[in-house]
KESEDREN-467109 format. One record per residue (C-alpha): residue in three letters; x, y, z. Coordinates in steps of 0.02 Angstrom, whole numbers. Example, Ala and Ser with C-alpha at 12.3 -4.5 7.8 and 13.67 -1.06 7.14 Angstrom:
# KESEDREN-467109
<dolum><r>ALA</r><x>615</x><y>-225</y><z>390</z></dolum>
<dolum><r>SER</r><x>684</x><y>-53</y><z>357</z></dolum>
***
This chain:
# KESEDREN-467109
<dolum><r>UNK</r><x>4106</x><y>4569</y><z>6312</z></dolum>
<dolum><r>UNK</r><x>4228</x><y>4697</y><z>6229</z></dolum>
<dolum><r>UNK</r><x>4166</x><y>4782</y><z>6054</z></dolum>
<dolum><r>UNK</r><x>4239</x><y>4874</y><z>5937</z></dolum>
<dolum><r>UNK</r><x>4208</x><y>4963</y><z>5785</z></dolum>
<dolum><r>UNK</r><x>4246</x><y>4868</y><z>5592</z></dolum>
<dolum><r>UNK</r><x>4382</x><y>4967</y><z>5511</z></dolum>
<dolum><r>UNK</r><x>4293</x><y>4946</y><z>5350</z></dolum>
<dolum><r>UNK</r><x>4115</x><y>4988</y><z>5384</z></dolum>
<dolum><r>UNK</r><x>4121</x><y>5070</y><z>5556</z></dolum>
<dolum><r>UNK</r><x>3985</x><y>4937</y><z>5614</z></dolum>
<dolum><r>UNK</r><x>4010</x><y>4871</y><z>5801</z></dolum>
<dolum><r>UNK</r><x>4076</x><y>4687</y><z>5805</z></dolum>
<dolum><r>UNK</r><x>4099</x><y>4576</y><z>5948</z></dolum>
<dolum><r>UNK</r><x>4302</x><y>4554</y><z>6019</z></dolum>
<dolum><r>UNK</r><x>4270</x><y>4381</y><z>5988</z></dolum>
<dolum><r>UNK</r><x>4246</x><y>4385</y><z>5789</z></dolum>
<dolum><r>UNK</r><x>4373</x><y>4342</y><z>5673</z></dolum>
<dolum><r>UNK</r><x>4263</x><y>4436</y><z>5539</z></dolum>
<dolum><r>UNK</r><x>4154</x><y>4610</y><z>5518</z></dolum>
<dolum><r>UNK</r><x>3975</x><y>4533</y><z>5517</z></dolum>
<dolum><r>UNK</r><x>3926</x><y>4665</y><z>5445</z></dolum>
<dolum><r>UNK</r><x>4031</x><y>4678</y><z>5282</z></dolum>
<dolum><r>UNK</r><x>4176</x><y>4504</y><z>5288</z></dolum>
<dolum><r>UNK</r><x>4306</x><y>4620</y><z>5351</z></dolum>
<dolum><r>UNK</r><x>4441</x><y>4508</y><z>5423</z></dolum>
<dolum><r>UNK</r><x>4477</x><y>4565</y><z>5592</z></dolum>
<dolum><r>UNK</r><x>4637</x><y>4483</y><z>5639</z></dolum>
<dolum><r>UNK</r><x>4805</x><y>4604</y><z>5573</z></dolum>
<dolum><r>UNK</r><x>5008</x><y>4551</y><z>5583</z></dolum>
<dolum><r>UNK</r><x>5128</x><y>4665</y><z>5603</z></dolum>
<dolum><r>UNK</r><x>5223</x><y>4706</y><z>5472</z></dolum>
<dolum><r>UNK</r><x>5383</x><y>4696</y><z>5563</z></dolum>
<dolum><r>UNK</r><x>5379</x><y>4559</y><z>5690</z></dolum>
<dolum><r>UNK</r><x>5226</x><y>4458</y><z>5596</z></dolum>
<dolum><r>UNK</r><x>5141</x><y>4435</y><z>5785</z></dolum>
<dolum><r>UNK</r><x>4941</x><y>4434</y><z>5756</z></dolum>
<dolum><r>UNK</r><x>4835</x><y>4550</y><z>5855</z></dolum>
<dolum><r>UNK</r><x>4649</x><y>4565</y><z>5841</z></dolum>
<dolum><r>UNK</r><x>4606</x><y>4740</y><z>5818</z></dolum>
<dolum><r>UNK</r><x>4782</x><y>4821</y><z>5802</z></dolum>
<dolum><r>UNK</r><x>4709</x><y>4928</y><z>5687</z></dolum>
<dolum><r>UNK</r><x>4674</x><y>5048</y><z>5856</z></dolum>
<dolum><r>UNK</r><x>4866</x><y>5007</y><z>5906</z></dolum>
<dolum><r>UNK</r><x>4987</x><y>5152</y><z>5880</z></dolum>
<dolum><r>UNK</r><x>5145</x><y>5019</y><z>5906</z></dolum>
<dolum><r>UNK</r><x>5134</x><y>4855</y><z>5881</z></dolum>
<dolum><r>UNK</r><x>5139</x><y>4749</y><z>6099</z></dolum>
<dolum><r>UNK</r><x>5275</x><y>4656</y><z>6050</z></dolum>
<dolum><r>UNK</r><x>5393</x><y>4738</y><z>5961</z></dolum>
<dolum><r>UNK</r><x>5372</x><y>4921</y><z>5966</z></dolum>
<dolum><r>UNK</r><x>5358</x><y>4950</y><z>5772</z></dolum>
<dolum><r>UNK</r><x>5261</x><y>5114</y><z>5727</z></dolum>
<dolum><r>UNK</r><x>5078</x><y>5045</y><z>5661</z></dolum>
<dolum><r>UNK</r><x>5046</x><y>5234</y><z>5601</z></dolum>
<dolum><r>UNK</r><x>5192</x><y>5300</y><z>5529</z></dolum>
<dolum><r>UNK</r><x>5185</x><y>5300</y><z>5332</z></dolum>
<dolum><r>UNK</r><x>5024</x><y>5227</y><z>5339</z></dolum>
<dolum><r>UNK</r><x>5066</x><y>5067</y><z>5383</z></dolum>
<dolum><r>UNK</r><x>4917</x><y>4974</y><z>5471</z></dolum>
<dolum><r>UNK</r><x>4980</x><y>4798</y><z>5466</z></dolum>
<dolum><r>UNK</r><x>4929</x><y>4669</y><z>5355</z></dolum>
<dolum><r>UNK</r><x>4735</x><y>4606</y><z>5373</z></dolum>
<dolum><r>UNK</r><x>4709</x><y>4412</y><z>5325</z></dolum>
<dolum><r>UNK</r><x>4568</x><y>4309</y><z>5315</z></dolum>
<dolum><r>UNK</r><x>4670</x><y>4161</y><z>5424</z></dolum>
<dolum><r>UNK</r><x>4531</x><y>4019</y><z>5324</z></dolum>
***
């Protein structure tokens, strides 16, 4: 099983969460451009399906809880 680390709190979290179990940090991020949803993208330079630059002017997508 893939892990990764929360944006948010740094803690590891399972691939499989849709939340940080650690601190509620919703996991899940669209692209601001094309709206596609990618899990973790917040470790994406450009977004997989369009190409839109996740870094450039800060833009890291928008997070959402998805409940």
């Amino acid at each position: 099983m893939d892990t990764f680390k929360c944006p948010k709190c740094g803690k590891t979290t399972s691939s499989i969460e849709k939340f940080c179990i650690n601190c509620g940090e919703p996991l899940d991020i669209y692209c601001p451009e094309c709206g596609d949803k990618w899990r973790f993208m917040f470790e994406y330079k450009f977004c997989p399906s369009c190409g839109h630059n996740m870094k450039k002017e800060n833009t890291q997508g928008k997070r959402t809880s998805n409940k």
